[in-house]
Predicted model as a PDB file, atoms N, CA, C, CB and O in Angstrom, pLDDT in the B-factor column:
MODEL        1                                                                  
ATOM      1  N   UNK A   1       0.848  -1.179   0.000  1.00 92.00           N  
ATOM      2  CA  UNK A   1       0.000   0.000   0.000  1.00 92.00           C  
ATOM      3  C   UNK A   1       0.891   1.238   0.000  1.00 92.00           C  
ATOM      4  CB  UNK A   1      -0.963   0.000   1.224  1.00 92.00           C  
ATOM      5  O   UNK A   1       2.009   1.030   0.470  1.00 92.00           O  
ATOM      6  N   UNK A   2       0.663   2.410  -0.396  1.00 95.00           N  
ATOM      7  CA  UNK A   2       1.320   3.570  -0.939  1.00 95.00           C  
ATOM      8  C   UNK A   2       0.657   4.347   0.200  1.00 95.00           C  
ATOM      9  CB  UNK A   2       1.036   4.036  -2.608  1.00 95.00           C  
ATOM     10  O   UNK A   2      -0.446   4.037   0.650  1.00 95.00           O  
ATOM     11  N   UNK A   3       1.455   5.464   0.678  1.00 95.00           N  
ATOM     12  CA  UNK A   3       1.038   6.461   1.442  1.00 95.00           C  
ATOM     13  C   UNK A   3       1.947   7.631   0.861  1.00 95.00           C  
ATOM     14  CB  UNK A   3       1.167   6.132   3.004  1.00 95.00           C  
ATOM     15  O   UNK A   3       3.126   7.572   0.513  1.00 95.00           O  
ATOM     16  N   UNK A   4       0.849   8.981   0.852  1.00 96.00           N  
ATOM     17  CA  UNK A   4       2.142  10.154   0.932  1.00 96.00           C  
ATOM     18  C   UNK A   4       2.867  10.325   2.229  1.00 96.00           C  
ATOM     19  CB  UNK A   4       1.606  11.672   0.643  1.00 96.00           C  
ATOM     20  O   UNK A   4       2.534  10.200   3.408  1.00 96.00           O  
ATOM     21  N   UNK A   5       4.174  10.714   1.497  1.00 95.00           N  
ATOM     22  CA  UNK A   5       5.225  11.140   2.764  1.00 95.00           C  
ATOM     23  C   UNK A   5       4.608  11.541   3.796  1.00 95.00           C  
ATOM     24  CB  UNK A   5       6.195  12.252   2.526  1.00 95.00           C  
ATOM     25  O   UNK A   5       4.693  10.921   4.855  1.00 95.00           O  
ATOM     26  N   UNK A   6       3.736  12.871   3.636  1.00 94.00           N  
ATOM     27  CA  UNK A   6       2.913  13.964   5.144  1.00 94.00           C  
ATOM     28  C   UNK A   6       2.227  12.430   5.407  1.00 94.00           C  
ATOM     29  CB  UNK A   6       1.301  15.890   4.687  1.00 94.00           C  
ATOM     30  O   UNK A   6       3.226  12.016   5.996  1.00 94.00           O  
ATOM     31  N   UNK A   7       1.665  11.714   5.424  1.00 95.00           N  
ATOM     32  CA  UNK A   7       0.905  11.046   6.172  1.00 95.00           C  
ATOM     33  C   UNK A   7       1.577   9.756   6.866  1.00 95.00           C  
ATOM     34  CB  UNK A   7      -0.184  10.765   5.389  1.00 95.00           C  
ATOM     35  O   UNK A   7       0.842   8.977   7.473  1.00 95.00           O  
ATOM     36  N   UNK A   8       2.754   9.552   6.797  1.00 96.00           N  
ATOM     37  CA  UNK A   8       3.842   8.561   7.259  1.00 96.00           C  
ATOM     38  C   UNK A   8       3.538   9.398   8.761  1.00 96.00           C  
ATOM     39  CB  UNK A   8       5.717   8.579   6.353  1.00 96.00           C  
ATOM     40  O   UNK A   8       3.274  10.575   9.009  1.00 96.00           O  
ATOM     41  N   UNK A   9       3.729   8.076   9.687  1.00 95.00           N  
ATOM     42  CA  UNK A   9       3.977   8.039  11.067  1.00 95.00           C  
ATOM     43  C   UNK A   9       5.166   7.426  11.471  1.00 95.00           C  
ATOM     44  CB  UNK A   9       2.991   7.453  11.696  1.00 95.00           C  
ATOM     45  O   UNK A   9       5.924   6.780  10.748  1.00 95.00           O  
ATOM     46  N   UNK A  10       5.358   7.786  13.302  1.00 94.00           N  
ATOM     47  CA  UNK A  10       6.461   7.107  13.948  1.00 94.00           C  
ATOM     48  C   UNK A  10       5.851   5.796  13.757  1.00 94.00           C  
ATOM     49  CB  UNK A  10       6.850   7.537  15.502  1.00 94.00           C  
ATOM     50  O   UNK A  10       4.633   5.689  13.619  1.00 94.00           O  
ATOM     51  N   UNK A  11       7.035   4.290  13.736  1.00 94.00           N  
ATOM     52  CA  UNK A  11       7.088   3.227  13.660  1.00 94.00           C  
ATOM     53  C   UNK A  11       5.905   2.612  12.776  1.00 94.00           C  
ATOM     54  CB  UNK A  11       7.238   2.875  14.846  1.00 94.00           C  
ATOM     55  O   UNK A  11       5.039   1.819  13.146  1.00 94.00           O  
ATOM     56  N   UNK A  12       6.088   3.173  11.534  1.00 95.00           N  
ATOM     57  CA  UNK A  12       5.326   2.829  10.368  1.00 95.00           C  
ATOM     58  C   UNK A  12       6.484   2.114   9.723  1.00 95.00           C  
ATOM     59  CB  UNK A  12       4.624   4.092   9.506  1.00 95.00           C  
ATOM     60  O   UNK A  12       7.637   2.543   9.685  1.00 95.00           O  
ATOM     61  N   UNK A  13       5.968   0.751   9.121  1.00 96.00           N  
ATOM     62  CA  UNK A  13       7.768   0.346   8.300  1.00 96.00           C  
ATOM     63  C   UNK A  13       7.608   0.871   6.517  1.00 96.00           C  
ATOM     64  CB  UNK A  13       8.203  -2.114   8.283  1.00 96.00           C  
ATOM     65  O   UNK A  13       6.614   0.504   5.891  1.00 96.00           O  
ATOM     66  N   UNK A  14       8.060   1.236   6.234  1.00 96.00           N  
ATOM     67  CA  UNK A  14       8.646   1.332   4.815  1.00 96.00           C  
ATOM     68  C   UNK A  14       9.526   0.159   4.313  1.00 96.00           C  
ATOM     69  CB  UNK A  14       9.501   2.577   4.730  1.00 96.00           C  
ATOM     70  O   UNK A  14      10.262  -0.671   4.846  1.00 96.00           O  
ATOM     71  N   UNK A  15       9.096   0.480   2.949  1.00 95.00           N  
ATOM     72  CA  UNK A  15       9.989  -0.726   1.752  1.00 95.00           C  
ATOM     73  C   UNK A  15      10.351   0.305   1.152  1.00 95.00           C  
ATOM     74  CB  UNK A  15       9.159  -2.028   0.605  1.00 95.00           C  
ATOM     75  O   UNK A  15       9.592   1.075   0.564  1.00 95.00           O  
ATOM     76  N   UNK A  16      12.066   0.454   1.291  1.00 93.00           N  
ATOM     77  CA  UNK A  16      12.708   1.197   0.124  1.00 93.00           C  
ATOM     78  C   UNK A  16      13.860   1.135  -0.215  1.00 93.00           C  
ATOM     79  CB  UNK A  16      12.638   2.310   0.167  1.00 93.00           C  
ATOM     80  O   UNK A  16      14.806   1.414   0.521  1.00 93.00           O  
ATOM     81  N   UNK A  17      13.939   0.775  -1.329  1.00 92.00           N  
ATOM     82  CA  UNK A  17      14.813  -0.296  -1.700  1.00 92.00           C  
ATOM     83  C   UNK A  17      15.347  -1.489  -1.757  1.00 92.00           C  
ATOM     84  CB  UNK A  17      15.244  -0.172  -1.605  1.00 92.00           C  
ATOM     85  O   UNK A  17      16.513  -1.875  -1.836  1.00 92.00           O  
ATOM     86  N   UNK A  18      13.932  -2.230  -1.687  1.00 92.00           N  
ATOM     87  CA  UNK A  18      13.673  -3.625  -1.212  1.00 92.00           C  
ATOM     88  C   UNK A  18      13.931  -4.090   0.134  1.00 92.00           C  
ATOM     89  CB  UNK A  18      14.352  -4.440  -1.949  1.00 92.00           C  
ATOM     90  O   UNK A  18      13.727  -5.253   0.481  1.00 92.00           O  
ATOM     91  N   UNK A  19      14.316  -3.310   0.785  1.00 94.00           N  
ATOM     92  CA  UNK A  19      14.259  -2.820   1.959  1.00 94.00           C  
ATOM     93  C   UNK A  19      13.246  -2.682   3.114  1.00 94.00           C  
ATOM     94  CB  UNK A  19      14.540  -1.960   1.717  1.00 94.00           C  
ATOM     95  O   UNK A  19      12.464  -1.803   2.753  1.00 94.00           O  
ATOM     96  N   UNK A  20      12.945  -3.066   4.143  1.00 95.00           N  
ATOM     97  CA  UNK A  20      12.104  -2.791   5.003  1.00 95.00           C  
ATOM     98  C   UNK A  20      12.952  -1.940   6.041  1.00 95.00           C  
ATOM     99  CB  UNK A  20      11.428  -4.028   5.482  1.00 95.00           C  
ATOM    100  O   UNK A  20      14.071  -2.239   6.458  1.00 95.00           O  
ATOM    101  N   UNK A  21      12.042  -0.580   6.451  1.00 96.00           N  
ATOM    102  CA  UNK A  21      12.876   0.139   7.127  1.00 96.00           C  
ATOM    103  C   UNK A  21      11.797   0.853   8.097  1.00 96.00           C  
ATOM    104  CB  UNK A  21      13.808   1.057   6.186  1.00 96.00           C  
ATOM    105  O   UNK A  21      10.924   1.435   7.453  1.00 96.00           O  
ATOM    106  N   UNK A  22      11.680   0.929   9.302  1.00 97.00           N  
ATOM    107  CA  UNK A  22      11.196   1.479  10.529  1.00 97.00           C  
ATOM    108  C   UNK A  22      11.086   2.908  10.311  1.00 97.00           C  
ATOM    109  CB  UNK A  22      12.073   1.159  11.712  1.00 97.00           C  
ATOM    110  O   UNK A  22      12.132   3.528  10.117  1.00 97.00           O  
ATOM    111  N   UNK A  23       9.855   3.595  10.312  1.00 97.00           N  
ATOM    112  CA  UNK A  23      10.324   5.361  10.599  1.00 97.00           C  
ATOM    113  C   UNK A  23      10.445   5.457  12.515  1.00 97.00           C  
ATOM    114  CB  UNK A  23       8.569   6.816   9.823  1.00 97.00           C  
ATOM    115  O   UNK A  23       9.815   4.793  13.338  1.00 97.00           O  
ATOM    116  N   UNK A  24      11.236   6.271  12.692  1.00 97.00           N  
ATOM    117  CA  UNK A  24      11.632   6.646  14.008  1.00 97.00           C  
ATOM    118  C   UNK A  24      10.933   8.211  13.511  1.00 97.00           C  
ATOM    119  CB  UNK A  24      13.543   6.435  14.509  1.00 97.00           C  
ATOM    120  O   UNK A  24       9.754   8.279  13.857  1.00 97.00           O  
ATOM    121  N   UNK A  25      11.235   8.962  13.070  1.00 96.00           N  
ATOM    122  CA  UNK A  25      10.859  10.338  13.496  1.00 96.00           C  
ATOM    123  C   UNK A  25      10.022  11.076  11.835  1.00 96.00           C  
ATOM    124  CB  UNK A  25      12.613  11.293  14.126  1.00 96.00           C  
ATOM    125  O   UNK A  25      10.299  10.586  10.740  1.00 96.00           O  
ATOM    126  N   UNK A  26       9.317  11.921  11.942  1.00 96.00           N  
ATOM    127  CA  UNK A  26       8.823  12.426  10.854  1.00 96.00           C  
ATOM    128  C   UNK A  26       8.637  14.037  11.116  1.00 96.00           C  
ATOM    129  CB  UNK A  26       7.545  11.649  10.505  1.00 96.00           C  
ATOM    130  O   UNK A  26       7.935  14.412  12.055  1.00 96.00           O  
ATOM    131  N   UNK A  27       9.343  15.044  10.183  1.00 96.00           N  
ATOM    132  CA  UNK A  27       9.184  16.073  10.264  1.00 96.00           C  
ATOM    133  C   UNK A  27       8.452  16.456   8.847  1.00 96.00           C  
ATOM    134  CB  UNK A  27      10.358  16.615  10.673  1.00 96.00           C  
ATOM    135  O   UNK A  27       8.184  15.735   7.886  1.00 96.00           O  
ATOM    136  N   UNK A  28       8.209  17.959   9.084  1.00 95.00           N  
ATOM    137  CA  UNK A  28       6.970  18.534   8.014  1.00 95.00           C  
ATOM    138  C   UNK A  28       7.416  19.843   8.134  1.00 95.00           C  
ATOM    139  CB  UNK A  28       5.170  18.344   8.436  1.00 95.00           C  
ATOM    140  O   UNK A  28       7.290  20.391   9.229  1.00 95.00           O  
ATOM    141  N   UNK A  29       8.031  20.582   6.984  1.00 92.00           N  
ATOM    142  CA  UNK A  29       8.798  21.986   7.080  1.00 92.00           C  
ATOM    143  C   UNK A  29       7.758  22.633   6.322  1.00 92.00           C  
ATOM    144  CB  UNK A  29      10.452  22.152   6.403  1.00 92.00           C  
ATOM    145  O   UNK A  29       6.842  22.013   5.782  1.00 92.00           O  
ATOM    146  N   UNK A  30       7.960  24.375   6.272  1.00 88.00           N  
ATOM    147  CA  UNK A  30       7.113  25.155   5.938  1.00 88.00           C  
ATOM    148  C   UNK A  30       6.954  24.825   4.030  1.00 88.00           C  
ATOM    149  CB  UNK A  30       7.648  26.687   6.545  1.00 88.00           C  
ATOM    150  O   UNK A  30       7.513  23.978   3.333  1.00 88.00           O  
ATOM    151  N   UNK A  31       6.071  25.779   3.718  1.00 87.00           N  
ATOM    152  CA  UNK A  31       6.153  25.700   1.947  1.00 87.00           C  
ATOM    153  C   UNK A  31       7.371  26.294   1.807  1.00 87.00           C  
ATOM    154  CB  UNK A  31       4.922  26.584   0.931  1.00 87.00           C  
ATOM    155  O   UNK A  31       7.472  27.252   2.575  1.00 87.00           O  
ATOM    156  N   UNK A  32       8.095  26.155   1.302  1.00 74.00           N  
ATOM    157  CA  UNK A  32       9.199  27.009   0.615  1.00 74.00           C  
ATOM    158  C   UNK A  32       9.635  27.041  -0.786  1.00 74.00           C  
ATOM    159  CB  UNK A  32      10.275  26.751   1.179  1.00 74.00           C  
ATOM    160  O   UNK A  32       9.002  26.162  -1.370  1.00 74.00           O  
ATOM    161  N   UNK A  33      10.671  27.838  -1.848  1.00 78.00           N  
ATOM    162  CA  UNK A  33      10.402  28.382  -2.452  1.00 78.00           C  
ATOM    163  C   UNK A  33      10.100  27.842  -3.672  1.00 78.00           C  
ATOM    164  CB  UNK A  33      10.990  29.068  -2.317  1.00 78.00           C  
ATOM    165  O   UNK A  33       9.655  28.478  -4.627  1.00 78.00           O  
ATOM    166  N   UNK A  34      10.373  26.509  -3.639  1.00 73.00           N  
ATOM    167  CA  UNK A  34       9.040  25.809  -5.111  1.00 73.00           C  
ATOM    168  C   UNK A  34       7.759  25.236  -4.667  1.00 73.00           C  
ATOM    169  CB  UNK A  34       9.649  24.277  -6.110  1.00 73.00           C  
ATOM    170  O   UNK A  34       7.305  24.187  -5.125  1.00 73.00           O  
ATOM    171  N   UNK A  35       7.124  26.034  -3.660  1.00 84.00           N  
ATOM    172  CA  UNK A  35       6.135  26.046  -3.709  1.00 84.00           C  
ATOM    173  C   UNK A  35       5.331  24.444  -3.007  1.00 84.00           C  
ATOM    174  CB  UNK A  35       6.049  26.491  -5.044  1.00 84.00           C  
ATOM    175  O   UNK A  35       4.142  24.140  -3.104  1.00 84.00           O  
ATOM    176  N   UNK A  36       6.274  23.769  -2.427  1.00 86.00           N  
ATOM    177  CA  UNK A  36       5.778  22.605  -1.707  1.00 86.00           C  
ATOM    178  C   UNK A  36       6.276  22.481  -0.340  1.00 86.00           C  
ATOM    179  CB  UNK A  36       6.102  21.408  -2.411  1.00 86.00           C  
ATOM    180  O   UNK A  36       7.344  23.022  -0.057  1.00 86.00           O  
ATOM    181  N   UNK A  37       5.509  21.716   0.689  1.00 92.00           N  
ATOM    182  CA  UNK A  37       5.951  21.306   1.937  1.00 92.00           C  
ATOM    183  C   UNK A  37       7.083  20.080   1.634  1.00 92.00           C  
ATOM    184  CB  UNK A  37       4.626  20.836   2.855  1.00 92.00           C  
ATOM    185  O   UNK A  37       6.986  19.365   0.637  1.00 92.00           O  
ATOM    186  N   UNK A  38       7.912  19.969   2.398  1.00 94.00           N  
ATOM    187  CA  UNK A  38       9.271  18.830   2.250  1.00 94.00           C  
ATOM    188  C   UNK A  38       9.016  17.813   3.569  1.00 94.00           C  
ATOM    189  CB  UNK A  38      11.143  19.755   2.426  1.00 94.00           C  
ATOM    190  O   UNK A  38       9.093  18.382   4.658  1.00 94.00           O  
ATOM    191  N   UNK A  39       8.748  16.500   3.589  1.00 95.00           N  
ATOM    192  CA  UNK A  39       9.366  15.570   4.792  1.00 95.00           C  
ATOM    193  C   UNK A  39      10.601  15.412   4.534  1.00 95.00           C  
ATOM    194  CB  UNK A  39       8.798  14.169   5.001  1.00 95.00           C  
ATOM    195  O   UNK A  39      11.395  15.340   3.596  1.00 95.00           O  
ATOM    196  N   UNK A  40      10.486  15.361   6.308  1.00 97.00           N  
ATOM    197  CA  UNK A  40      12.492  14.793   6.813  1.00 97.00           C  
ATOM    198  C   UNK A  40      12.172  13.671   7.320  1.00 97.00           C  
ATOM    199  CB  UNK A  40      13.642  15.764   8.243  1.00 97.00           C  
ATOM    200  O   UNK A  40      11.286  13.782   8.168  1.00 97.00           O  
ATOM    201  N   UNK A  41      12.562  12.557   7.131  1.00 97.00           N  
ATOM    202  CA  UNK A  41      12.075  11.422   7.502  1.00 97.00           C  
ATOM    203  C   UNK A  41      13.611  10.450   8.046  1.00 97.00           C  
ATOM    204  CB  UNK A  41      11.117  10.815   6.127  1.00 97.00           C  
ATOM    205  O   UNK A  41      14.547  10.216   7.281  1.00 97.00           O  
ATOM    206  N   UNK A  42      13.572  10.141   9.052  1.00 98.00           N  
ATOM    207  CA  UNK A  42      14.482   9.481   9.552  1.00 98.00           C  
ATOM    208  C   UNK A  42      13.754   7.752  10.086  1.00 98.00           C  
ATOM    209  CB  UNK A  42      15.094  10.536  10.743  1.00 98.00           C  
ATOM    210  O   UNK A  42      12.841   7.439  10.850  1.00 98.00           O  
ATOM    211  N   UNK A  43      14.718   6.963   9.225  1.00 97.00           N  
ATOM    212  CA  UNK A  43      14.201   5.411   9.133  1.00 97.00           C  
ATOM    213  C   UNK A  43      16.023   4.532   9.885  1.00 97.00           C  
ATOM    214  CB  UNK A  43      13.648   4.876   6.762  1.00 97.00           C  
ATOM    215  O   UNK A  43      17.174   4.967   9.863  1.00 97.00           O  
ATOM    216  N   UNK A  44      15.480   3.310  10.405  1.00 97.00           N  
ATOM    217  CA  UNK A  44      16.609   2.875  11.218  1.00 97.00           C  
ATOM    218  C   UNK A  44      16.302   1.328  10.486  1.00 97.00           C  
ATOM    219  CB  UNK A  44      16.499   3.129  13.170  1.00 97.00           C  
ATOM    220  O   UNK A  44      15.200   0.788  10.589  1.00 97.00           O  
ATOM    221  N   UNK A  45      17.399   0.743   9.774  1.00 95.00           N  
ATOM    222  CA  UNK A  45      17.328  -0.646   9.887  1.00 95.00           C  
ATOM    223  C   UNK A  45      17.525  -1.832  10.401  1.00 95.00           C  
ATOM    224  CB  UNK A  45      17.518  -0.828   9.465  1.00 95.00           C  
ATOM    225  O   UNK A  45      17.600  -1.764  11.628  1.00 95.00           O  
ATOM    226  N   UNK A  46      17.623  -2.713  10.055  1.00 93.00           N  
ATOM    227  CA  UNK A  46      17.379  -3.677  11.578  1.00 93.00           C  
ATOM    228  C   UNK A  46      18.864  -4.183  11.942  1.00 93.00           C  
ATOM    229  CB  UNK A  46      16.192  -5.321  11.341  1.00 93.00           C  
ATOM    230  O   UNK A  46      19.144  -4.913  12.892  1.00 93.00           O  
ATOM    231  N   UNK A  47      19.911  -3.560  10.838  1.00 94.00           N  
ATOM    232  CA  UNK A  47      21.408  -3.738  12.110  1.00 94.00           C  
ATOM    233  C   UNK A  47      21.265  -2.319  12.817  1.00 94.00           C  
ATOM    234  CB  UNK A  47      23.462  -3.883  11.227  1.00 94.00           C  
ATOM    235  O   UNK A  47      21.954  -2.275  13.837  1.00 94.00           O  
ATOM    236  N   UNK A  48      20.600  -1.209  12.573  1.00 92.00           N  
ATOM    237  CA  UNK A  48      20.914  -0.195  14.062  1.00 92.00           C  
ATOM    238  C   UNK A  48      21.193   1.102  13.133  1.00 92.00           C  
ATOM    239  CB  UNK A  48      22.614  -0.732  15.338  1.00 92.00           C  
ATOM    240  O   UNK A  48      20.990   2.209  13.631  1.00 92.00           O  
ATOM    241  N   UNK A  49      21.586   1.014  11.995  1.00 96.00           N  
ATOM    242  CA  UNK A  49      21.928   2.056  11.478  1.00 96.00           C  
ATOM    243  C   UNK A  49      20.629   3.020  11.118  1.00 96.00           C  
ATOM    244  CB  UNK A  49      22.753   1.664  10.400  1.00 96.00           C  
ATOM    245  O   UNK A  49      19.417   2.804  11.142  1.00 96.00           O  
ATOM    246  N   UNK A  50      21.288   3.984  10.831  1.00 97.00           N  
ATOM    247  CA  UNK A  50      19.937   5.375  10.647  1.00 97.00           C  
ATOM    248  C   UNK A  50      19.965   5.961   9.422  1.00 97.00           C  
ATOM    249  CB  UNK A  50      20.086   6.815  11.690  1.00 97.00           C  
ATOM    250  O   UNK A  50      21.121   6.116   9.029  1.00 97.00           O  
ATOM    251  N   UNK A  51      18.873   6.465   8.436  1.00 96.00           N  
ATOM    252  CA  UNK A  51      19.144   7.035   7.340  1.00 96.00           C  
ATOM    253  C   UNK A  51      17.690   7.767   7.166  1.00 96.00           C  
ATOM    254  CB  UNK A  51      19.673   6.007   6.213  1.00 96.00           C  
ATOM    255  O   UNK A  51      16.492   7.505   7.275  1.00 96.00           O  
ATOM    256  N   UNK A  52      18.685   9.007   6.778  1.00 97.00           N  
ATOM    257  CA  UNK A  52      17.836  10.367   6.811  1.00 97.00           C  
ATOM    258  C   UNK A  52      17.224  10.599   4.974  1.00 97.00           C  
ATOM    259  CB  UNK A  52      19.146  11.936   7.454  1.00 97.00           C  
ATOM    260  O   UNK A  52      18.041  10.556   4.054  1.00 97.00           O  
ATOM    261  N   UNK A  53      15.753  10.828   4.722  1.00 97.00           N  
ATOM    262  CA  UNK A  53      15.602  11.072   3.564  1.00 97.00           C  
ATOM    263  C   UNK A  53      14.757  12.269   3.455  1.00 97.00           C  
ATOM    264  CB  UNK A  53      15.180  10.003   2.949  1.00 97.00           C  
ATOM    265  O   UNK A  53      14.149  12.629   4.463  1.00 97.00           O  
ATOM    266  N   UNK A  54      14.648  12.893   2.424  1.00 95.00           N  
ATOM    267  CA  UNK A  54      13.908  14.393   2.429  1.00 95.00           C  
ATOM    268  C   UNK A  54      13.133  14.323   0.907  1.00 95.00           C  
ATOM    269  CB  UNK A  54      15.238  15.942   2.546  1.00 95.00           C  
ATOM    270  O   UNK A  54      13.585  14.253  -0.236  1.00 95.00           O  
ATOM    271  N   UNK A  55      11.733  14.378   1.455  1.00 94.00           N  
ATOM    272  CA  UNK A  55      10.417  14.122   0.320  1.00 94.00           C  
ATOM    273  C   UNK A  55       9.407  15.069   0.097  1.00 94.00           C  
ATOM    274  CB  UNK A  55       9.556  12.969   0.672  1.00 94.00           C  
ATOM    275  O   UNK A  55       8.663  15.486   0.985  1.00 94.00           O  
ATOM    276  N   UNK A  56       9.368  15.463  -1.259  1.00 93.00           N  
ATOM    277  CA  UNK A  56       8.130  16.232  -0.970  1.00 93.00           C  
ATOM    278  C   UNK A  56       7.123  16.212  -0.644  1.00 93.00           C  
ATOM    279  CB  UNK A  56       7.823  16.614  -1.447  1.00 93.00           C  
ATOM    280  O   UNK A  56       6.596  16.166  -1.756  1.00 93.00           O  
ATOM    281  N   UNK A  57       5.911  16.207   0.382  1.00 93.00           N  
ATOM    282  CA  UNK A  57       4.995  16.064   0.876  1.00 93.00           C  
ATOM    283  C   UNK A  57       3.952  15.185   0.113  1.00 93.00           C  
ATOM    284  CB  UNK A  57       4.721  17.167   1.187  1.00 93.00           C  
ATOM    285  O   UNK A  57       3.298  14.356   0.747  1.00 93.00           O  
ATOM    286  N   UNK A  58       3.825  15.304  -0.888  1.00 94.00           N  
ATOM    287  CA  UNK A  58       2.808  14.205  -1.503  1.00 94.00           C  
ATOM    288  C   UNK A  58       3.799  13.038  -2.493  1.00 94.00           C  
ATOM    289  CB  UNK A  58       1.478  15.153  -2.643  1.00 94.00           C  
ATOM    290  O   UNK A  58       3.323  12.306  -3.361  1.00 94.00           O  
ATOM    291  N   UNK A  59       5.034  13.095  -2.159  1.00 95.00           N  
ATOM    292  CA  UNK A  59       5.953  11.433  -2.459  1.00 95.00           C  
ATOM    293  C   UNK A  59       5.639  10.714  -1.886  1.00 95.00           C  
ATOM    294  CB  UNK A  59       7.326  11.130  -2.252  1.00 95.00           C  
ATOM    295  O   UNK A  59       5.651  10.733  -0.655  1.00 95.00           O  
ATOM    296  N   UNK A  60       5.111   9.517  -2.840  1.00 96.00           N  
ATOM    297  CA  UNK A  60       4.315   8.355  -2.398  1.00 96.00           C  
ATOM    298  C   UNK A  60       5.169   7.502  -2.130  1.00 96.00           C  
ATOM    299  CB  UNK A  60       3.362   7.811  -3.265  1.00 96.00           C  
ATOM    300  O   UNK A  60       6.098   7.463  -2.936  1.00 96.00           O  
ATOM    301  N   UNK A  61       5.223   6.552  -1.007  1.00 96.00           N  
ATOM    302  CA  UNK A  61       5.801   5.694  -0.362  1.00 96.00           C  
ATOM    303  C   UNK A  61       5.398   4.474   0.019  1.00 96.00           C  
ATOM    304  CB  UNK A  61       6.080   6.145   0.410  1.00 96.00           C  
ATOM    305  O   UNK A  61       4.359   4.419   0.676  1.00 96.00           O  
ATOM    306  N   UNK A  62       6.089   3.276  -0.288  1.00 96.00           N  
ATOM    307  CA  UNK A  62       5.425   2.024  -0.310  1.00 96.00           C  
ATOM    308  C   UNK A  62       5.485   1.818   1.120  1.00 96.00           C  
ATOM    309  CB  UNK A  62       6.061   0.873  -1.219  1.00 96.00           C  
ATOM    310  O   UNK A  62       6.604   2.119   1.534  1.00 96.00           O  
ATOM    311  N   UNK A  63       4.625   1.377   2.127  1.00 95.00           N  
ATOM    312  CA  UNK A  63       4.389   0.963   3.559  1.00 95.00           C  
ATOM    313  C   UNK A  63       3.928  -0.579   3.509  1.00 95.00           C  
ATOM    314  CB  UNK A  63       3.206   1.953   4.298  1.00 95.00           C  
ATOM    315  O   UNK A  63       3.299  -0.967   2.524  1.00 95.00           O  
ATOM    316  N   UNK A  64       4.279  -1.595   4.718  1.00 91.00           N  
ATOM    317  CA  UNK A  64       3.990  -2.618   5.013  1.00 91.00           C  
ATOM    318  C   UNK A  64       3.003  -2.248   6.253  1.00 91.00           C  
ATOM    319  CB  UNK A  64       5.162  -3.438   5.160  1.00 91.00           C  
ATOM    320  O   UNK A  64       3.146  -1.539   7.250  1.00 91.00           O  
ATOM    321  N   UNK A  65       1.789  -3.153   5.678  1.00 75.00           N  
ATOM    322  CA  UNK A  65       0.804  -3.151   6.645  1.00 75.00           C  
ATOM    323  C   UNK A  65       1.032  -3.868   8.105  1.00 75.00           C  
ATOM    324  CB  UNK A  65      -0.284  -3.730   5.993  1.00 75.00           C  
ATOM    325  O   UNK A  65       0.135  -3.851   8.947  1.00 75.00           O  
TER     326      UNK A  65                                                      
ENDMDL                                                                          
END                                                                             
């Protein structure tokens, strides 16, 4: 199932990059100057490591139910 970025939650998992990856934190910055909101999305995989990605608010994202 697909979700936009703004609607991703804490400990929602993502598939990206065939990948299953945990969100830990979700931020939502102002409009700025092309005219869209940006997520900061910070995901942790399951050896421990952390990786930061930055989406525009309606980038659709594959989620595991």
């Amino acid at each position: 199932m697909k979700k936009h970025a703004k609607d991703i939650k804490a400990d929602d998992v993502i598939i990206l990059g065939g990948e299953e990856l945990k969100v830990e934190e979700v931020e939502l910055s102002d409009i700025g100057k092309q005219g869209t909101q940006k997520c900061r999305i910070v995901l942790a995989k399951k050896s421990g490591d952390k990786i930061v990605i930055i989406r525009p608010a309606d980038y659709p994202l594959e989620v595991k139910w």
